[in-house]
C-alpha positions as CSV (number, residue, x, y, z in Angstrom):
1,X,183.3,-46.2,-100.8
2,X,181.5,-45.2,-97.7
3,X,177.7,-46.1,-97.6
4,X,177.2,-46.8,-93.7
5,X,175.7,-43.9,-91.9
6,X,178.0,-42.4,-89.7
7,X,177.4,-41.7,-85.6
8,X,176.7,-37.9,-86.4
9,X,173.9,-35.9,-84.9
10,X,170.7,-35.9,-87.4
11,X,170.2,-32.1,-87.6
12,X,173.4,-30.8,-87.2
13,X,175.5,-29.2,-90.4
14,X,176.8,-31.5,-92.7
15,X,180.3,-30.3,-94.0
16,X,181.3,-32.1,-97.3
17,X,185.1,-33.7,-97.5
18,X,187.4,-35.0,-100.2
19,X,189.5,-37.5,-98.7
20,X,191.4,-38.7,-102.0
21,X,195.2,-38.0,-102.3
22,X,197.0,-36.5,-105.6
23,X,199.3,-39.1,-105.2
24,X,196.6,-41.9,-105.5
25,X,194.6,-40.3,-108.4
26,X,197.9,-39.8,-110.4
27,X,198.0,-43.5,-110.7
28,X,194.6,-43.6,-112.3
29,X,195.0,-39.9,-114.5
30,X,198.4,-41.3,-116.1
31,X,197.2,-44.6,-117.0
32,X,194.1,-43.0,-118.9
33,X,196.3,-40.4,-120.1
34,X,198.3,-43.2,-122.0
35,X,195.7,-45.5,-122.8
36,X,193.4,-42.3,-124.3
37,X,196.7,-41.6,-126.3
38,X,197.2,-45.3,-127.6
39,X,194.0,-45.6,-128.7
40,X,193.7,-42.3,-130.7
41,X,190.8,-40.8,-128.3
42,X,188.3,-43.9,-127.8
43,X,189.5,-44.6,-124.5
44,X,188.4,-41.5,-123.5
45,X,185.0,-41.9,-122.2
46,X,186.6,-44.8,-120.2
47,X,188.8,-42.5,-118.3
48,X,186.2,-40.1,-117.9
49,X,184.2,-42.8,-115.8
50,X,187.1,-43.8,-113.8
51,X,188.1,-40.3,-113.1
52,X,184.3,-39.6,-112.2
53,X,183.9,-43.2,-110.0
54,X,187.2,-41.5,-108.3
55,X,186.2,-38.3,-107.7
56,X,182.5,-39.3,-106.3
57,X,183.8,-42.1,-104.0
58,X,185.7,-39.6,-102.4
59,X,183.6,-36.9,-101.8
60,X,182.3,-37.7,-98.5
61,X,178.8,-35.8,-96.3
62,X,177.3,-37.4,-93.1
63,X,179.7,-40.1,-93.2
64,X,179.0,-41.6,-96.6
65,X,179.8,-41.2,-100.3
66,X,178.5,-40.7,-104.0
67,X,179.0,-43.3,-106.3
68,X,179.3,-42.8,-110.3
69,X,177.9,-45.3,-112.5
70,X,177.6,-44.2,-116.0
71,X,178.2,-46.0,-119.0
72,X,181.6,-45.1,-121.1
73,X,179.8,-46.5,-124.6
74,X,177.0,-44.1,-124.2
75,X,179.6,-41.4,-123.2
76,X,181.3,-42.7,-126.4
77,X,178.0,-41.9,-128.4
78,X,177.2,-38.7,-127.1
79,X,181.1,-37.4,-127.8
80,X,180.3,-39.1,-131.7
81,X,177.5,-36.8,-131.8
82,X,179.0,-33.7,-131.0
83,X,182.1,-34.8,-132.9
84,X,179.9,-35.1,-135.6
85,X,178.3,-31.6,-135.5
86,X,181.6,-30.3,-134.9
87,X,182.9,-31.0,-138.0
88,X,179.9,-30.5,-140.1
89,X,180.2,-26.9,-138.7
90,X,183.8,-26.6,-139.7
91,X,183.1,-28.0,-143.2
92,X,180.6,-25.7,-143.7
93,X,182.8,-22.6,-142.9
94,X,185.4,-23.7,-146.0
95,X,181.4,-23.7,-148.4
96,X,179.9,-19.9,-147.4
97,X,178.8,-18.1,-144.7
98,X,175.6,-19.3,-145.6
99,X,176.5,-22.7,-145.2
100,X,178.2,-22.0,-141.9
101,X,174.7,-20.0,-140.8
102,X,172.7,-23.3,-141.3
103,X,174.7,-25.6,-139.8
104,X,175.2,-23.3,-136.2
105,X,170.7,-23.0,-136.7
106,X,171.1,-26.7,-137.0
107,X,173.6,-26.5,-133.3
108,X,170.9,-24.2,-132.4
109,X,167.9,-26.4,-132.8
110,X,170.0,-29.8,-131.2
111,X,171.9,-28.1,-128.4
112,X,168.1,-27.7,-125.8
113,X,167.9,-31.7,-126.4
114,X,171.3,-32.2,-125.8
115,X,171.6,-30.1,-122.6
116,X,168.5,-32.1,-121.4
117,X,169.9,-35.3,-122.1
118,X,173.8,-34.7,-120.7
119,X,172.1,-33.6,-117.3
120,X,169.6,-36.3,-117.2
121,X,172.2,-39.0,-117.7
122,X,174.9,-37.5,-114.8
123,X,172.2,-37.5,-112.6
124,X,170.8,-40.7,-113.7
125,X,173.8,-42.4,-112.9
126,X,175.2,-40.6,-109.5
127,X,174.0,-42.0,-106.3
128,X,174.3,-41.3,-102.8
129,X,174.1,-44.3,-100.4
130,X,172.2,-46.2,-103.2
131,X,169.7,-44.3,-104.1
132,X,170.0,-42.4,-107.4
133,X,169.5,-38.9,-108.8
134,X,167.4,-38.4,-111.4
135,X,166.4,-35.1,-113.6
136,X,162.9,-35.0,-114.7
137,X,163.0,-32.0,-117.1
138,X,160.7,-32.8,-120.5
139,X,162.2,-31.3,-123.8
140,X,159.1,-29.0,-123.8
141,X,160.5,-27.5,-120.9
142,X,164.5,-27.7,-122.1
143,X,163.6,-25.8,-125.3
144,X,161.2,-23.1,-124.0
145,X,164.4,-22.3,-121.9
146,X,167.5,-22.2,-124.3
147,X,165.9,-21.9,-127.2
148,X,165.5,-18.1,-127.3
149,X,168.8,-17.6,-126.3
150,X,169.6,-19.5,-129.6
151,X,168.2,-17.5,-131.8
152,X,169.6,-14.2,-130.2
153,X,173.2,-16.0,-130.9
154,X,171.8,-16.6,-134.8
155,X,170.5,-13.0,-134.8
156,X,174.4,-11.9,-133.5
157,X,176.3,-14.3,-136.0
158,X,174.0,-12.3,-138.6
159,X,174.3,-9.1,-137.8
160,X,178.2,-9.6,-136.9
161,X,178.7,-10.8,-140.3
162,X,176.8,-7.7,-142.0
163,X,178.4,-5.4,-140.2
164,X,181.7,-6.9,-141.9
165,X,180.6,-7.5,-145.3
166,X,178.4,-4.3,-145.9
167,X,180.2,-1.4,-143.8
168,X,183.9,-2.0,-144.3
169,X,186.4,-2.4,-146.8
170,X,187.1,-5.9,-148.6
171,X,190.0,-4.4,-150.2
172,X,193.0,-3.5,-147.5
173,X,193.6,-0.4,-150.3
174,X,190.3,0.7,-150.4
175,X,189.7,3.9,-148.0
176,X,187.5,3.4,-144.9
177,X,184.4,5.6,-144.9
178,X,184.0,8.0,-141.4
179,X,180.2,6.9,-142.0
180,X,180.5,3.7,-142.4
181,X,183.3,3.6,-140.2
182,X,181.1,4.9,-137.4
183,X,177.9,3.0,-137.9
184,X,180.3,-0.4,-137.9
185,X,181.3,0.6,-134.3
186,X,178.4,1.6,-133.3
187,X,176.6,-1.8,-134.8
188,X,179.5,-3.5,-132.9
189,X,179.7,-1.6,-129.6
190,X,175.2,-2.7,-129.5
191,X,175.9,-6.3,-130.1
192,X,178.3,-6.5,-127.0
193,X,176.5,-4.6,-125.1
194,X,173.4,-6.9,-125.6
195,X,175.5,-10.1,-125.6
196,X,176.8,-8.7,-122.0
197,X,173.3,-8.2,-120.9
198,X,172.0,-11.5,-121.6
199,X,175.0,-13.6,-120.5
200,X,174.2,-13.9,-117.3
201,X,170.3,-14.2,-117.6
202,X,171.3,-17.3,-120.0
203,X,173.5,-18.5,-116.9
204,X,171.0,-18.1,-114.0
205,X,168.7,-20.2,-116.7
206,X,171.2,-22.7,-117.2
207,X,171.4,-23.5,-113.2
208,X,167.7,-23.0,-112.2
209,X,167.0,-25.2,-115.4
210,X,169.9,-27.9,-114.1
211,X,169.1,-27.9,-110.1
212,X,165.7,-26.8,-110.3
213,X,164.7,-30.2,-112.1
214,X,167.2,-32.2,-110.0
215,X,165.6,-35.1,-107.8
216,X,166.9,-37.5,-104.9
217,X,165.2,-40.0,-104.8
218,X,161.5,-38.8,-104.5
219,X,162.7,-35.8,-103.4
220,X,162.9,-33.1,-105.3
221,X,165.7,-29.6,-105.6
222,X,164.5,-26.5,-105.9
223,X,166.8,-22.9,-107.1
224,X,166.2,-19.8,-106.1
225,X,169.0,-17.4,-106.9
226,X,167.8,-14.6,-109.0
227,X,168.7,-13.5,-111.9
228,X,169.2,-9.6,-110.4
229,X,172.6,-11.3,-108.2
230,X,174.1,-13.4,-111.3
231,X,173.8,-9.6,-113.0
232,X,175.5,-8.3,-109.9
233,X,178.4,-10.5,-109.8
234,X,179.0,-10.2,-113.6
235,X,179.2,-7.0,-113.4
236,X,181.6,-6.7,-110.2
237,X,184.1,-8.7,-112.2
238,X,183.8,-6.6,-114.9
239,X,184.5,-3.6,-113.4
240,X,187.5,-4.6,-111.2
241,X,188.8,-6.4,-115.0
242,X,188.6,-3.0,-116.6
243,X,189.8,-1.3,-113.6
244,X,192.9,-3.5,-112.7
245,X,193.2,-3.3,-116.5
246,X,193.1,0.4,-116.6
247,X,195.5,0.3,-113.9
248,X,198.2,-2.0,-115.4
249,X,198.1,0.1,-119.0
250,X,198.7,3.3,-117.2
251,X,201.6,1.9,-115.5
252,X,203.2,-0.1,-118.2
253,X,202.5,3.2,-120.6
254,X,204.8,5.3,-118.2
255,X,207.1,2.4,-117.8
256,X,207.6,2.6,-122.1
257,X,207.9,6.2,-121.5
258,X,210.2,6.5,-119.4
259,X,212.1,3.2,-120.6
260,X,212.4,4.9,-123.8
261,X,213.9,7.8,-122.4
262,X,216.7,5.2,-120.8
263,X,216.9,3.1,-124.1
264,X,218.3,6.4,-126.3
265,X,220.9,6.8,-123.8
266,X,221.7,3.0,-124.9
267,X,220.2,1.3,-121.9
268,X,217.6,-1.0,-124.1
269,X,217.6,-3.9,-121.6
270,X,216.0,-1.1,-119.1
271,X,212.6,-1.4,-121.2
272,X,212.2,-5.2,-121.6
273,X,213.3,-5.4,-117.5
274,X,210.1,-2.8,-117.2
275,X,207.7,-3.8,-119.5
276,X,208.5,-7.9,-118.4
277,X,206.4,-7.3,-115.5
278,X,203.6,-6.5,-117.3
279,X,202.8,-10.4,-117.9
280,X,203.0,-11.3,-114.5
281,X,200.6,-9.0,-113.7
282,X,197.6,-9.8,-116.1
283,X,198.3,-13.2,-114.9
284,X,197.5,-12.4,-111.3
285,X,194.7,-10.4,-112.8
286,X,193.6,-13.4,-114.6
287,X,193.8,-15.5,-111.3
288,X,191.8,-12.7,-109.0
289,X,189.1,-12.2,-111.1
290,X,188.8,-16.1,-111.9
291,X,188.7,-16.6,-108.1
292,X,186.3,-13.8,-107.7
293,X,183.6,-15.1,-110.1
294,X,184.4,-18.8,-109.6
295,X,183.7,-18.6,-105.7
296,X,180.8,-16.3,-106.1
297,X,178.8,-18.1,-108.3
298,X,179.4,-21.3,-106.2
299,X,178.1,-19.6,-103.2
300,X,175.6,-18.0,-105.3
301,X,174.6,-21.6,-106.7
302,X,174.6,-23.7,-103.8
303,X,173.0,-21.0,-101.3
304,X,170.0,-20.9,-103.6
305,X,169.6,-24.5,-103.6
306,X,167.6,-27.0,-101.4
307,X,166.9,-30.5,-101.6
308,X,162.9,-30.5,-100.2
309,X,163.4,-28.7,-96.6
310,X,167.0,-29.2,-96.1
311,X,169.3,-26.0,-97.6
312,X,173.3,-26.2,-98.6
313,X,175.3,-23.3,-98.0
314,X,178.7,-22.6,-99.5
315,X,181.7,-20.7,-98.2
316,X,184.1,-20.3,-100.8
317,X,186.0,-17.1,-100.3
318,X,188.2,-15.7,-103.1
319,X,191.8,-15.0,-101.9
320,X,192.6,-18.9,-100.6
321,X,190.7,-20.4,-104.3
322,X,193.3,-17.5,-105.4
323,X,196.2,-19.2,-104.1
324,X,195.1,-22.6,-105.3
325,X,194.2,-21.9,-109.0
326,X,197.2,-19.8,-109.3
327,X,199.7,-22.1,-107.6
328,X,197.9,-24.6,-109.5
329,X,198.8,-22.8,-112.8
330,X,202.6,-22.2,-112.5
331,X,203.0,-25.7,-111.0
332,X,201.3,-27.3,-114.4
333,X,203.4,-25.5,-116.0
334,X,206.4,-26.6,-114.4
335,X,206.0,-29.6,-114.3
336,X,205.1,-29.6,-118.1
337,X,201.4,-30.9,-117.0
338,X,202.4,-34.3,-114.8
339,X,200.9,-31.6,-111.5
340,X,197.9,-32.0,-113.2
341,X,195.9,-34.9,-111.2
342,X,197.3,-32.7,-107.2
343,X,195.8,-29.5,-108.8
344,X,192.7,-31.3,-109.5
345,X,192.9,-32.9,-106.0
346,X,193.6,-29.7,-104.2
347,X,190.3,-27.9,-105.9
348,X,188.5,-30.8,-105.3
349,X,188.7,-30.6,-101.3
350,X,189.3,-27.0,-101.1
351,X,185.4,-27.0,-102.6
352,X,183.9,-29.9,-100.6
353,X,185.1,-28.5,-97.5
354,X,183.6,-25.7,-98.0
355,X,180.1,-27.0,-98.8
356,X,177.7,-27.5,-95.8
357,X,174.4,-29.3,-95.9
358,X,171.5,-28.2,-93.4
359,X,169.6,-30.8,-92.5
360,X,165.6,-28.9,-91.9
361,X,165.4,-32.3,-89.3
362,X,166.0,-36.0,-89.0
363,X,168.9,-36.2,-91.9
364,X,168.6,-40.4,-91.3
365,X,165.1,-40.6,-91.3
366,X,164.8,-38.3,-94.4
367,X,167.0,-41.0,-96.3
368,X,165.3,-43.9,-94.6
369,X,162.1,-42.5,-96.2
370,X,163.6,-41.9,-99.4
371,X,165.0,-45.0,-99.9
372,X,162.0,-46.7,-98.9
373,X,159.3,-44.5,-101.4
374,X,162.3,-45.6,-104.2
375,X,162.5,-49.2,-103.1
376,X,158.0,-49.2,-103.7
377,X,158.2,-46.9,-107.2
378,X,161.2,-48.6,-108.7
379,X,163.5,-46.9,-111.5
380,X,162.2,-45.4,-115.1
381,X,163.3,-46.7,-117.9
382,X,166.2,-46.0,-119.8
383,X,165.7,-45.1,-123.9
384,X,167.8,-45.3,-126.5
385,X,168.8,-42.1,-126.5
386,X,170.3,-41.6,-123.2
387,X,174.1,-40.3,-123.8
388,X,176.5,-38.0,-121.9
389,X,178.5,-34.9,-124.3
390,X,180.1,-34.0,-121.2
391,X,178.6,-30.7,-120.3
């Protein structure tokens, strides 16, 4: 770990870098891979530390590094508690759907606290040249964001379930009615539509709630994406989904068509060969519109967000993250999984070296300050209920 300040000029663009190796990491992933294993799951929240320590010490700006120092017991608590609500939610699906109902209001009511607390504690425990982040958001604030957006997901789950109970047929012999029939889609075709249009409001939340409270130091982060360009980018992947989609079907239809004509003069194999490639295509459909969202919400993200006066900007363009997540795929596969610690090693740098900070001035001064205003205040302290679920 790097915490010297490097010989770089104090205003110029800071490009982030990775500098770990796959081969490196793979030693550390394997051994919590096993251990995790051995211990039916409680060693988990140790690796997770490990693989975070890893991961920050070698991510790299203006010459020196992040550091991770979490706790893996209070990881351990936070993954009892949503290990708890996880199976009191399943349990109540085997009682009624009215047990199911109160247990995701309960899920409702917990998650706002629990968002609040999983940032608070990354941050609490990341640190840049010694000085530690810190998120300052109150639960007033965590539930006046995310709570709405709970109850629309009760209000969904409820009118979901009506539409299936009360408009169509229990019995598979009983006879669909056209009016019920067309009120159930039309009930149905609403509550996707309004789940689509609140998505990515609920996401540009999320992040202005997450950096917007973020603090280094004294300092604090601000976000400033709108809402209007997280709308804009769902709905270009949408529509190059549907139309790729479109696209594929149309092809692979005339490919059964004409298949079929080959198979009844016994050439079978003709139609499997033709409709084989099918796969391979939603796959690469899969991969371009996961690079195409993935790299534009990062830039979305990080362009929107400063830290006091000094702005990051990132550059992730979609066909090489492309190549990596797809590459990254098949070579998981392959392997049967042991690629697993080079893939995450290959994203890692691909998006750090991609990430610029720009300084508004005096980059050593600013963190001279800091450290000195943090050195007079001194830390908050901790409560009992500081825990990590890993969001």
């Amino acid at each position: 770990m790097s915490d010297a300040p490097s010989s770089v000029p104090d205003e110029s663009p800071q490009r982030f870098r990775f500098t770990g190796s796959g081969g490196e990491y793979f030693r550390i992933w394997i051994v919590n891979l096993l251990l995790t294993i051995l211990t039916f799951g409680i060693y988990s929240a140790w690796a997770k530390v490990r693989r975070l320590q890893y991961f920050y010490r070698h991510t790299e700006v203006a010459g020196s590094s992040f550091d991770y120092h979490g706790s893996p017991l209070s990881i351990l608590a936070g993954r009892a508690v949503a290990f708890v609500l996880l199976i009191a939610y399943n349990a109540s699906g085997k009682i009624s759907f009215a047990a199911t109902f109160i247990a995701l209001a309960v899920m409702v009511m917990v998650l706002p606290w629990l968002l609040r607390n999983s940032f608070r504690f990354r941050l609490r425990y990341s640190s840049y040249r010694g000085l530690r982040f810190s998120f300052k958001a109150g639960n007033a604030q965590a539930y006046s964001t995310f709570l709405p957006y709970g109850f629309f997901a009760l209000l969904f789950v409820g009118l979901t379930a009506w539409a299936f109970n009360g408009q169509m047929p229990t019995d598979p012999e009983e006879s669909v009615d056209a009016q019920k029939a067309m009120i159930f889609a039309g009930l149905m075709g609403t509550i996707a539509v309004a789940y689509a249009l609140v998505i990515p409001l609920l996401h540009q939340r999320l992040k202005r709630f997450q950096h917007g409270n973020a603090w280094f130091g004294l300092t604090p982060f601000s976000f400033g994406a709108t809402a209007g360009r997280f709308y804009a980018i769902y709905a270009m992947t949408g529509l190059i989904w549907v139309g790729a989609a479109f696209g594929i079907g149309i092809v692979a239809a005339i490919a059964a068509g004409v298949g079929g004509l080959v198979a009844r003069e016994g050439g079978s194999e003709a139609v499997y060969g033709v409709l084989t490639l099918v796969a391979p295509a939603y796959l690469l459909l899969f991969a371009i519109t996961g690079a195409y969202f993935s790299a534009r919400i990062a830039n979305l993200v990080w362009n929107g967000t400063r830290l006091g006066e000094h702005r990051f900007e990132s550059q992730l363009r979609v066909l090489p993250l492309m190549w990596i997540m797809l590459t990254n795929m098949l070579l998981v596969l392959i392997t049967l999984g042991l690629y697993m610690p080079w893939a995450a090693v290959r994203l890692a740098r691909y998006r750090a070296e991609n990430l610029v900070l720009h300084p508004a001035g005096s980059l050593e001064a600013f963190l001279a300050s800091a450290e000195g205003e943090v050195g007079a205040v001194g830390e908050e302290t901790l409560d009992m209920f500081d825990f990590d679920i890993g969001l």
